[in-house]
BAFI-3210 file (N, C-alpha, C; in Angstrom, 3 decimals, decimal comma, padded with zeros to 6 digits):
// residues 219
n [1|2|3|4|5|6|7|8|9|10|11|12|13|14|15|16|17|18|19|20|21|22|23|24|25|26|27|28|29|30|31|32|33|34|35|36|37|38|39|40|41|42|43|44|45|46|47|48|49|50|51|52|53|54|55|56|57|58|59|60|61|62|63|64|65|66|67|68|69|70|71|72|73|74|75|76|77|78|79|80|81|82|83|84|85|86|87|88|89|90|91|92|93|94|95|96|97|98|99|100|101|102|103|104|105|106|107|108|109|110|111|112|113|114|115|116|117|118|119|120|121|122|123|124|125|126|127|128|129|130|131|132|133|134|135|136|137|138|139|140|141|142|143|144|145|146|147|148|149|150|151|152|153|154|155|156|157|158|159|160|161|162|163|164|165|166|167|168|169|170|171|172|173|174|175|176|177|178|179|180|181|182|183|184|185|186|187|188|189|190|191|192|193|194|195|196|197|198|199|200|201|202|203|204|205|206|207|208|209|210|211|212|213|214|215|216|217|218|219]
n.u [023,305|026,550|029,054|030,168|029,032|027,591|029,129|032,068|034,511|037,507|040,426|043,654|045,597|046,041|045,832|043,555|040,315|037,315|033,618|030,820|029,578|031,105|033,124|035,685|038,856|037,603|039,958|042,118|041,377|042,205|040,735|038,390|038,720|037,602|037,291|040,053|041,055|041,513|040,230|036,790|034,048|030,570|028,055|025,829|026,312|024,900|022,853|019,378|016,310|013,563|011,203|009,366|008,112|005,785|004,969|007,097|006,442|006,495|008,960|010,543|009,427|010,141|013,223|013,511|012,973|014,610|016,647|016,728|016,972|019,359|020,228|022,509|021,442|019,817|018,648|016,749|015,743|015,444|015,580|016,674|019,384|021,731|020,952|022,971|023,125|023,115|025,263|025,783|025,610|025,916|023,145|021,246|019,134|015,745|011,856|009,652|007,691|008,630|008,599|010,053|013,218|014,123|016,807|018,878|021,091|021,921|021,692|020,111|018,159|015,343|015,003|014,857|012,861|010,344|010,376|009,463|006,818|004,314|004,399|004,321|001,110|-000,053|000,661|-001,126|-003,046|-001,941|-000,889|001,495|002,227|004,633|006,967|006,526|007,055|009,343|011,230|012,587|014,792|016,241|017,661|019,686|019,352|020,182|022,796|026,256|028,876|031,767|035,569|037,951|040,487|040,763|038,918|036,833|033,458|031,499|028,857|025,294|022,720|020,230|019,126|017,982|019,311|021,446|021,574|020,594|022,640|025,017|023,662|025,283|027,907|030,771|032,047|034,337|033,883|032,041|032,237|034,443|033,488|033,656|034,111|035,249|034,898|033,545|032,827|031,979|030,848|028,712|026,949|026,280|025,261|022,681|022,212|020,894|019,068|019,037|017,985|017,027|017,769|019,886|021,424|022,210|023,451|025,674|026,785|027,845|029,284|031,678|032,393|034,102|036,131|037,995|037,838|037,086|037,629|035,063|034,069|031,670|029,566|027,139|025,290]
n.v [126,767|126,025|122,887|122,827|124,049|123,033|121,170|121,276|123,585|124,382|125,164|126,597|127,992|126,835|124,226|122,793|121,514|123,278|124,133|124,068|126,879|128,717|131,676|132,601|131,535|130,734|130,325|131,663|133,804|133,716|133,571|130,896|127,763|125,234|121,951|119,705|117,261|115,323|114,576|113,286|113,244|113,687|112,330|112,521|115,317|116,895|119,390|119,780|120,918|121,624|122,862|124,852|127,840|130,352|133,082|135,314|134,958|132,908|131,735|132,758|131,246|128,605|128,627|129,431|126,995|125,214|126,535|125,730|122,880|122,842|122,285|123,027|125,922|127,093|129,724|130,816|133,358|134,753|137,503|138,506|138,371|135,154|133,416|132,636|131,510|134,058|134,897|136,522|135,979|136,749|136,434|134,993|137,283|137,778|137,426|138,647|137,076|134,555|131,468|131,194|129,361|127,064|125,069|122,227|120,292|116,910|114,649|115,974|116,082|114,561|115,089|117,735|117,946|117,227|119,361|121,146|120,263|120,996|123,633|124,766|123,561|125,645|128,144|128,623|129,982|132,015|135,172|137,727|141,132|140,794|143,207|143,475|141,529|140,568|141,647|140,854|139,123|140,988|143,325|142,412|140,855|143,466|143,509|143,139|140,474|139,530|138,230|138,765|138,355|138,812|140,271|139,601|139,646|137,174|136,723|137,725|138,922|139,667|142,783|142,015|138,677|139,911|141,205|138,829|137,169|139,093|139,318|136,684|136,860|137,789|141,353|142,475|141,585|142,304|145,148|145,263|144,699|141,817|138,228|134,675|132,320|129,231|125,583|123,975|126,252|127,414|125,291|125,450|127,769|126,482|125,265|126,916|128,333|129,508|131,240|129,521|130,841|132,492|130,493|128,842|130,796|131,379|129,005|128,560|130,690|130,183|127,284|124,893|125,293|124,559|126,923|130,429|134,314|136,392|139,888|142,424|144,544|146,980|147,725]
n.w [-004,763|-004,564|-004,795|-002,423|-000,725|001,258|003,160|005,998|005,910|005,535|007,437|006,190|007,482|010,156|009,173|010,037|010,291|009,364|010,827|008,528|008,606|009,134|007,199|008,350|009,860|012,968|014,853|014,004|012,113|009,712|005,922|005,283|002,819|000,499|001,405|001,766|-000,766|000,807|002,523|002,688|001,773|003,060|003,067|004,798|005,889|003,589|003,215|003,617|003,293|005,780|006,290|004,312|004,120|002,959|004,617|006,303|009,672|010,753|011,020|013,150|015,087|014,318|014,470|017,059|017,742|016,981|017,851|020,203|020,303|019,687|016,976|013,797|011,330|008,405|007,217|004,244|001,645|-001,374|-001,507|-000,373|002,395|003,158|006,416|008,669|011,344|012,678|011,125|008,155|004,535|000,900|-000,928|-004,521|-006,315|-005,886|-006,636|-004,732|-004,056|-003,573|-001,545|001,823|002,696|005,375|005,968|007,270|008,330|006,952|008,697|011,166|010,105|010,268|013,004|013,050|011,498|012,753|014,954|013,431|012,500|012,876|012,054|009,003|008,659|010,696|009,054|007,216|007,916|008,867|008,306|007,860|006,972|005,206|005,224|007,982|009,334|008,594|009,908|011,917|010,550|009,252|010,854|012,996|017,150|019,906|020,773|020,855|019,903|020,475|019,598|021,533|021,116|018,463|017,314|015,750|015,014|016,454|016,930|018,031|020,809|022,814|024,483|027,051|027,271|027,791|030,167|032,065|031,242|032,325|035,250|036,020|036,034|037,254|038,714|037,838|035,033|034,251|034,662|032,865|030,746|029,649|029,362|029,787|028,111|028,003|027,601|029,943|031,274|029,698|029,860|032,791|032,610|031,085|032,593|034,867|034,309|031,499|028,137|025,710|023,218|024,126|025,003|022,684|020,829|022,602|022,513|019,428|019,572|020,840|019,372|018,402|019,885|023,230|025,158|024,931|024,849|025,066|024,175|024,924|022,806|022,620|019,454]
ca.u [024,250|027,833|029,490|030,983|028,142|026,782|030,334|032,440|035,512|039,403|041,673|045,141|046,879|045,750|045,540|041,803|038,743|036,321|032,477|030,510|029,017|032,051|033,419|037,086|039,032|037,366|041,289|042,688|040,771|042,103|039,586|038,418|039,157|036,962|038,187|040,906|040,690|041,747|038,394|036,167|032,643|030,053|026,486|025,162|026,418|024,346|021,790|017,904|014,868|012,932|010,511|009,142|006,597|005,366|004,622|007,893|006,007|006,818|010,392|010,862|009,235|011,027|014,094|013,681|012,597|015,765|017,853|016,498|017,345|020,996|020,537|022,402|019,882|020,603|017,352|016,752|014,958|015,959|015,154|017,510|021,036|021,190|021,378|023,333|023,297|023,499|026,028|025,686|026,451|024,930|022,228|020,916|017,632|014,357|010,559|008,900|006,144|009,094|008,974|011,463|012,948|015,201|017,632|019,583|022,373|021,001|021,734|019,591|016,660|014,259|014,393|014,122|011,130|009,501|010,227|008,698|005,802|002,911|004,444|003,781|000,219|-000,019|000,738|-002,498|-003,947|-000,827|-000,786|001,557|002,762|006,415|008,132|006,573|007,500|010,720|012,534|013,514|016,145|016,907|017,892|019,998|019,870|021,482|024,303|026,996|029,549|032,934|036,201|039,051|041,545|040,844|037,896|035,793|031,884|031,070|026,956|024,182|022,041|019,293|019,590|017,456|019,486|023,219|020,943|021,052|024,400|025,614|023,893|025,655|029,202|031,221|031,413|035,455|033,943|030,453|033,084|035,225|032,517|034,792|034,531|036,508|033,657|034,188|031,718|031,204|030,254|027,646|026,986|026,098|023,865|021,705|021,230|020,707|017,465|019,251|016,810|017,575|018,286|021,529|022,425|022,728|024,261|027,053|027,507|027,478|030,721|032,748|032,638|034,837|037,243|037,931|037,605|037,321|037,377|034,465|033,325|030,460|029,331|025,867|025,731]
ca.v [126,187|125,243|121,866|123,059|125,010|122,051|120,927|121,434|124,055|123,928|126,368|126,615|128,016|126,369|123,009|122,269|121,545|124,186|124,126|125,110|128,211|129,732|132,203|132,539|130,509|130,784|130,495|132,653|134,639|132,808|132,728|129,136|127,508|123,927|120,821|119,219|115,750|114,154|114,855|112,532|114,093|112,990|112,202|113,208|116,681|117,933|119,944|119,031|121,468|120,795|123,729|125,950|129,280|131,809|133,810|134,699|135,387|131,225|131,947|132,947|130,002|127,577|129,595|129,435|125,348|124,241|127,084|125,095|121,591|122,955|122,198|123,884|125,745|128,476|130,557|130,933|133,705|135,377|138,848|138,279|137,707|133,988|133,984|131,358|131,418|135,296|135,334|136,964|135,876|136,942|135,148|135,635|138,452|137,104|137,956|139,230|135,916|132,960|131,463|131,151|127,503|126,934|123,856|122,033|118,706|115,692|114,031|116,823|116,305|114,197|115,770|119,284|118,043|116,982|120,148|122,553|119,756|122,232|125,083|124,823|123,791|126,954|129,520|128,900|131,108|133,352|136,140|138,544|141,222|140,709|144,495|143,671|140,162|140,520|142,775|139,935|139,153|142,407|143,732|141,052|141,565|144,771|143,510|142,293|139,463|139,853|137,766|139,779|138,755|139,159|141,483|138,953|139,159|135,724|136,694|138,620|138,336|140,988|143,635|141,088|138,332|140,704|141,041|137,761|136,968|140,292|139,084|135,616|137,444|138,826|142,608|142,612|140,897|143,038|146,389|145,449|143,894|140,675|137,042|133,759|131,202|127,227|123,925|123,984|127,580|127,483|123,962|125,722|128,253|126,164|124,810|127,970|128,798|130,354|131,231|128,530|131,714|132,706|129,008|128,844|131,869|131,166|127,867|129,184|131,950|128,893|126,737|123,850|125,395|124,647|128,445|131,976|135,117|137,578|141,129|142,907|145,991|147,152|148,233]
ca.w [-003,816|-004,881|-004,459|-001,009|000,397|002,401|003,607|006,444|005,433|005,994|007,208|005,645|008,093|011,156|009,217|010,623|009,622|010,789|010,715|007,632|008,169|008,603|006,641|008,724|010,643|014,579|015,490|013,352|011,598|008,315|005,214|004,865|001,815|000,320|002,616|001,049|-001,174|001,695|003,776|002,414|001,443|004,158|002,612|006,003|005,935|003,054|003,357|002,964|003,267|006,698|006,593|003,409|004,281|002,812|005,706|007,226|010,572|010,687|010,777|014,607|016,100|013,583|014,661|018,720|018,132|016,217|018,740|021,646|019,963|019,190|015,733|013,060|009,838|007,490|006,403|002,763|000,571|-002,355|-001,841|001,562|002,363|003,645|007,886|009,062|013,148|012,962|010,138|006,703|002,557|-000,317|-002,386|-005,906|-005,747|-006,550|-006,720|-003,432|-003,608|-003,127|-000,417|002,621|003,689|006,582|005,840|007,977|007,771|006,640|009,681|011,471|009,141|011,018|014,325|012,685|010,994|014,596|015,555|012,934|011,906|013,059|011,463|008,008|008,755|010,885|007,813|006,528|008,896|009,657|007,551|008,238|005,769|004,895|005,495|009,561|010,102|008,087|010,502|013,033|009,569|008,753|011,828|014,294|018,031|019,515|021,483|019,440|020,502|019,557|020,342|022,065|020,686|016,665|016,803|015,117|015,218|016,445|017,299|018,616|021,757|022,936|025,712|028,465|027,743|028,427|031,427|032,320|031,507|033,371|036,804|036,111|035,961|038,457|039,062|036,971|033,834|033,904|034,377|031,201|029,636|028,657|029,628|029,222|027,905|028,024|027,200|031,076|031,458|029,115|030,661|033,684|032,230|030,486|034,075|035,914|033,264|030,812|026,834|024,841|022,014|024,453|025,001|021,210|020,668|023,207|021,775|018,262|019,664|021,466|018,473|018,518|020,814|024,553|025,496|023,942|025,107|024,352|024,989|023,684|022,827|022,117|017,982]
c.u [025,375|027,945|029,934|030,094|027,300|028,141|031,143|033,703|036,954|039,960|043,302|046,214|046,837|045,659|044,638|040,913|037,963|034,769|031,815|029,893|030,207|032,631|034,977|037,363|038,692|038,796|042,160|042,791|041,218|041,224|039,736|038,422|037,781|037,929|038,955|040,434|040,615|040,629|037,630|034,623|031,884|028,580|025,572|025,129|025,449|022,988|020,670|017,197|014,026|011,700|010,500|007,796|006,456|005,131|005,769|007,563|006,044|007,959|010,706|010,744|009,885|012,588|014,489|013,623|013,630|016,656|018,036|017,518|019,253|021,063|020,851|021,696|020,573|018,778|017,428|015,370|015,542|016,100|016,298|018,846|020,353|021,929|022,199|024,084|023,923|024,486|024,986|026,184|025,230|024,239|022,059|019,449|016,446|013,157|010,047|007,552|006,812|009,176|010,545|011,115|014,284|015,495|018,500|020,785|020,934|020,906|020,991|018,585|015,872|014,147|014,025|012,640|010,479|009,514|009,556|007,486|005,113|002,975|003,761|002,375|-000,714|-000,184|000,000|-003,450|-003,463|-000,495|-000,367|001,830|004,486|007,114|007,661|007,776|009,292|012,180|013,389|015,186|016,626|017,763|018,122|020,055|020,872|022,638|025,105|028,539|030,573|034,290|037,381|039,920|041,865|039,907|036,936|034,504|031,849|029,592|026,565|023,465|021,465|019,799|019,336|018,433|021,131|022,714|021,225|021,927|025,121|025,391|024,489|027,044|029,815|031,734|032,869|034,648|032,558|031,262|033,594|033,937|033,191|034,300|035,186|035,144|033,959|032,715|031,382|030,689|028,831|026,548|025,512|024,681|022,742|021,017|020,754|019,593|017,766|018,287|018,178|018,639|019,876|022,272|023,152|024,002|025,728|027,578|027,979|029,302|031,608|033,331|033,228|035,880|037,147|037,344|037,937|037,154|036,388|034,408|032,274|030,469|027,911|026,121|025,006]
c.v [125,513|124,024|121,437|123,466|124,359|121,321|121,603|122,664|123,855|125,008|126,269|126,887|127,159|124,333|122,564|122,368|122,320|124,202|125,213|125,771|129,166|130,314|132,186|131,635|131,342|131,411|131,390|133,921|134,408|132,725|131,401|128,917|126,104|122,828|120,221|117,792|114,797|113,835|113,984|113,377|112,984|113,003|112,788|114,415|117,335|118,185|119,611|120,291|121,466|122,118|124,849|126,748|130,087|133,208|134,029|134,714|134,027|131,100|131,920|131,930|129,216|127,791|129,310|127,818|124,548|124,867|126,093|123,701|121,531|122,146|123,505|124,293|127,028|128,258|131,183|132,153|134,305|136,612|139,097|137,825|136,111|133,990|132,474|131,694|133,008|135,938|135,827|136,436|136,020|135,519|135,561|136,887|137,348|137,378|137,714|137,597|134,346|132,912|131,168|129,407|127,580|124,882|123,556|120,449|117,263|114,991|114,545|116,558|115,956|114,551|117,248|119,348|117,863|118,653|121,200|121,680|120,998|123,446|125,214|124,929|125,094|127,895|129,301|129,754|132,090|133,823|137,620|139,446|141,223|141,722|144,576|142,571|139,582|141,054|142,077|139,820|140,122|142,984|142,740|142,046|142,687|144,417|142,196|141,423|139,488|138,428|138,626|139,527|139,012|139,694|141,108|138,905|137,838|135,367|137,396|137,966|139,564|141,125|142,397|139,491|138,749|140,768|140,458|137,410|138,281|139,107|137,220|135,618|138,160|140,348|142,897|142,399|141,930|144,485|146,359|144,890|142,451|139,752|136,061|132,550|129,909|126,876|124,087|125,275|127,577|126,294|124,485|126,897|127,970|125,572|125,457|128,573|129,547|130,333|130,532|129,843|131,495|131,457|128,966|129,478|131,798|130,306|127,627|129,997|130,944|127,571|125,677|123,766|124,982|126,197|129,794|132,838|136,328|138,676|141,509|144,061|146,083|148,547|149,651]
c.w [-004,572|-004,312|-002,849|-000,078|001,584|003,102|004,522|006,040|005,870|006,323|007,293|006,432|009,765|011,065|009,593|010,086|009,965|010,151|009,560|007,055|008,686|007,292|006,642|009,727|012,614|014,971|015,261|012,423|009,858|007,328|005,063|003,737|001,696|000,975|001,582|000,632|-000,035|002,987|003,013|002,499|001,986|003,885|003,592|006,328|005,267|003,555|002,971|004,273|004,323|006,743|004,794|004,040|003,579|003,408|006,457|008,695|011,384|011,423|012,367|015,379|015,323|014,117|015,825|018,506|017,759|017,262|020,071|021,834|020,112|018,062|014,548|011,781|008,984|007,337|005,288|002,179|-000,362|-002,321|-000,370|000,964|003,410|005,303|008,428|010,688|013,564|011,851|008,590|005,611|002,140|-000,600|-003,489|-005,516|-006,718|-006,683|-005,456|-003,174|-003,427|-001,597|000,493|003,047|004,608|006,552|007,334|007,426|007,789|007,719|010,834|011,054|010,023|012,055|013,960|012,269|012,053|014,561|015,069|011,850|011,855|012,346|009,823|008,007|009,245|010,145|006,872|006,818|009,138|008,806|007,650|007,111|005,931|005,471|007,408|009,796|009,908|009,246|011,280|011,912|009,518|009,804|013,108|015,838|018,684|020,350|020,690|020,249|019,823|020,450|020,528|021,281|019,027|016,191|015,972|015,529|015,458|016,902|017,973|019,646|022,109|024,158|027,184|028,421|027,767|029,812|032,550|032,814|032,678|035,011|037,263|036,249|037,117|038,194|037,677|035,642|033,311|033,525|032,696|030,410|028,457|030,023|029,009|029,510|027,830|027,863|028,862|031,804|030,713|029,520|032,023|033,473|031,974|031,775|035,208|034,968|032,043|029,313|026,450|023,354|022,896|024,593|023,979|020,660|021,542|022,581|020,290|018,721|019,707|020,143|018,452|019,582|022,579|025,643|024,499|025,008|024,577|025,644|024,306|024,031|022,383|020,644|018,376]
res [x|x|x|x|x|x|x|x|x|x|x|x|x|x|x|x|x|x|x|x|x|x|x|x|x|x|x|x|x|x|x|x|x|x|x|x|x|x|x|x|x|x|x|x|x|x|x|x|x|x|x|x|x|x|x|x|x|x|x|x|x|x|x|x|x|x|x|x|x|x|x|x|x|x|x|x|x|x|x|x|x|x|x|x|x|x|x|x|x|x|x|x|x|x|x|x|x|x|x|x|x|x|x|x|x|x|x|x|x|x|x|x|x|x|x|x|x|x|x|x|x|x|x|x|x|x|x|x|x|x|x|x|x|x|x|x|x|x|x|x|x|x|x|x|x|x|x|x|x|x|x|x|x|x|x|x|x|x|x|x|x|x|x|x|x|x|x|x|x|x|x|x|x|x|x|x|x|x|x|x|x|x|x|x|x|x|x|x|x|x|x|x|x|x|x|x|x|x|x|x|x|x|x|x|x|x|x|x|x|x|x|x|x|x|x|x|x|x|x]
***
């Protein structure tokens, strides 16, 4: 992990700070750059450890329990690219017997740990082999989340919950397959039963902004 890799990022042309597991700027599609001197480095941001397994068969429920919380995590192994809320970057390669840990912000720590106590204890018993349990990483949900207007991937969500969302849409937005997402749209979902995964995942596309526009397509 670099100096930056637990830190918020900047984008240059937009002048903003933007959240950091981005890669580009949300707004503009901008690469992000390291936050400027004038950002002040936030002890609370970095990253800390809340979960190591061996077993990634761990991984899913650690996964759905932090999605639920709306806490952000990145998932760590070596032999893996590193997943950060559906996104992709390289790692170094490593030997098939390290284990995986799913980090989150320091300020995050202690409720993540609540939430994936039991797990660890768990993967004493849960023994899956790796090339099954792996595939959830390998292979992200098949409907893919894009924003209209800069063609940016911004996340994945499975067929049942496009489902969902579909019979939550009116008949125009289900046709083109495009909506116009906001903080009280998603708002509204989470109060009409929506899986904590798609809560995430919406809130994850929307990002800092007031509204976006997505469509999707199934990969």
């Amino acid at each position: 992990m670099t100096e930056t890799d637990d830190q918020d990022k900047f984008c240059p042309a937009c002048d903003a700070r933007r959240p950091w597991f981005e890669d580009a700027c949300p707004e503009c599609g901008t690469a992000l750059v390291p936050l400027p001197d004038r950002y002040a480095k936030d002890p609370e941001q970095a990253l800390v450890t809340v979960l190591t397994a061996v077993d990634p068969a761990l991984l899913p429920l650690a996964k759905l329990a932090l999605d639920g919380a709306r806490i952000e995590y990145t998932v760590r192994h070596p032999e893996l690219t590193t997943l950060l809320g559906g996104r992709e970057v390289n790692t170094p390669a490593g030997s098939g017997d390290e284990p995986w840990t799913i980090n989150v912000r320091q300020s995050d720590a202690a409720r993540a740990r609540e939430l994936v106590a039991d797990l660890e204890t768990a993967g004493a018993s849960v023994q899956t082999p790796l090339e099954t349990s792996m595939e959830w990483a390998e292979t992200p949900p098949p409907v893919e989340l894009f924003e209209s207007d800069t063609d940016l991937t911004v996340g994945h969500i499975t067929e049942e919950q496009l489902e969902w969302l579909s019979e939550q849409l009116d008949e125009d937005a289900v046709r083109d397959r495009e909506f116009v997402l906001d903080p009280a749209l998603i708002s509204s979902y989470e109060a009409a039963g929506a899986e904590p995964g798609l809560v995430a995942a919406l809130r994850r596309a929307l990002g800092s902004r007031r509204e976006v526009r997505l469509r999707w397509a199934l990969m």
